[in-house]
N, C-alpha and C positions, 0 to 999 in steps of 0.2 A: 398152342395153335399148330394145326398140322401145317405141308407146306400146300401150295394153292395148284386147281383145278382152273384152268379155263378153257371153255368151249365158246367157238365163234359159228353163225351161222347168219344168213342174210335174209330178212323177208321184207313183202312190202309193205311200207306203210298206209294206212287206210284213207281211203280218199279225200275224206274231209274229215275238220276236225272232231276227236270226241273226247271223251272220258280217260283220263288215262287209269290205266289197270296195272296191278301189281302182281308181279310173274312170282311162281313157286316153283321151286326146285326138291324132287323126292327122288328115292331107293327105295328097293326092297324092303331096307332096315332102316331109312330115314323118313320121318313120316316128314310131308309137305311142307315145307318154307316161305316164307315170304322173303323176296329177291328183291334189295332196296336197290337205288342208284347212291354211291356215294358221292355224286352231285346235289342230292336233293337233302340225304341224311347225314345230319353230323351228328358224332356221340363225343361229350367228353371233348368237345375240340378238335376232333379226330374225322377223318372221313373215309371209315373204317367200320363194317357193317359190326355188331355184335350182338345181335337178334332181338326178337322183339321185345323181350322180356332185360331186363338186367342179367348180366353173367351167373350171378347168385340166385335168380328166381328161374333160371332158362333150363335148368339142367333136370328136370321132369321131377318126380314124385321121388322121395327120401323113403326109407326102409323099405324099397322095391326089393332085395337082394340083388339088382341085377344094373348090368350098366345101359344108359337111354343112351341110343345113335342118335346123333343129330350132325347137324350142319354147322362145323365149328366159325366156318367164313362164306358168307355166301355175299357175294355182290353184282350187279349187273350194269352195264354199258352203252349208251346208244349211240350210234354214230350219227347220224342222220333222224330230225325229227319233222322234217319237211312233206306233208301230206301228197300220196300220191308217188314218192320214190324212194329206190330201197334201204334199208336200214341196218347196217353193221350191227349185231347185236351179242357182245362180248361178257359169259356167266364168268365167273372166279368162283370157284369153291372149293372147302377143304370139311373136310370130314373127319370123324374121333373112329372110324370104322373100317374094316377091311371090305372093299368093292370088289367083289371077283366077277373073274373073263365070265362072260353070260349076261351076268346082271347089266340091269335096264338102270338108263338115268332118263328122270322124266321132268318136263322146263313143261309147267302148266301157267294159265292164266293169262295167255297170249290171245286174248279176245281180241277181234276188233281189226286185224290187220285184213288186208287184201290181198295175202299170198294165198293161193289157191290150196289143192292139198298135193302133198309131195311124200313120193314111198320112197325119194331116194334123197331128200334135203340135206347138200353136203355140207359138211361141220370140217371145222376145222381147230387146232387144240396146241396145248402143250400139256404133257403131265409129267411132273419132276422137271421142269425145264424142257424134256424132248418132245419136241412134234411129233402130231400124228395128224388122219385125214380120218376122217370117218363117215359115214350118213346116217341120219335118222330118219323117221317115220313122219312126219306134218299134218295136222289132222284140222283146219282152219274152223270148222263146227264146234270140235271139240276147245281149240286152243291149244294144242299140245305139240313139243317137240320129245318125243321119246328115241333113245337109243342105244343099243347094246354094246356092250362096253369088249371089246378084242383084246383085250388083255388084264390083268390084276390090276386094281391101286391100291398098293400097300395104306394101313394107317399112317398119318401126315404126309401122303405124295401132294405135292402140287399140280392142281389139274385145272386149265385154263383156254 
């Protein structure tokens, strides 16, 4: 495992109650994810995301020659699930890949909230242990929190 990614961002939650939706997490080079809560998912005893697939079936198609990026940890957080006020919502992820300054991180499948749309939704983070501030993009039609990354994350930084 690398070491871990987390991005914090706040939105609201949607007025009454609905469906709940299961948020994905993608890269340039990691295609979409599904971002569990490790309140909801246990593996193995553990409460500890390890993808949807087993460890051994996760890791894409065999005599590719080539190695599959993916999402070696990805987990998600809610603070707050009380209809109508805002909700702390804390990703953890680590990656088998190198994320450079440019490249986009995109948190899809965020249906259903009542946060409007925001060009400047500020994030807040640690990667390797060190803070950072950031913003992204909020797109409420779409579901999306996208945003570009101000510096490298080496293969296994912790990014949270």
């Amino acid at each position: 495992h690398g070491e871990l990614i987390e991005v914090a961002f706040e939105v609201l939650n949607p007025a009454k109650k609905q469906t709940a939706v299961v948020p994905l997490a993608s890269t340039d080079t990691i295609p979409p994810t599904a971002v569990y809560s490790a309140q909801v998912v246990w593996n193995e005893g553990s409460k500890k995301w390890r993808g949807d697939l087993p460890p051994n079936k996760a890791q894409g198609e065999i005599f590719g020659a080539s190695l599959v990026y993916r999402w070696t940890q990805v987990e998600v957080e809610e603070q707050n699930a009380v209809a109508g006020q805002k909700n702390l919502l804390t990703f953890s992820l680590a990656s088998n890949a190198l994320l450079l300054q440019g490249g986009a991180i995109t948190i899809s499948g965020l249906s259903g909230t009542a946060e409007d749309d925001n060009q400047n939704l500020e994030i807040i983070g640690t990667v390797g242990g060190a803070p950072f501030a950031d913003v992204g993009v909020f797109s409420n039609n779409l579901g999306t929190l996208i945003f570009t990354l101000d510096f490298d994350v080496p293969v296994g930084t912790a990014f949270a």
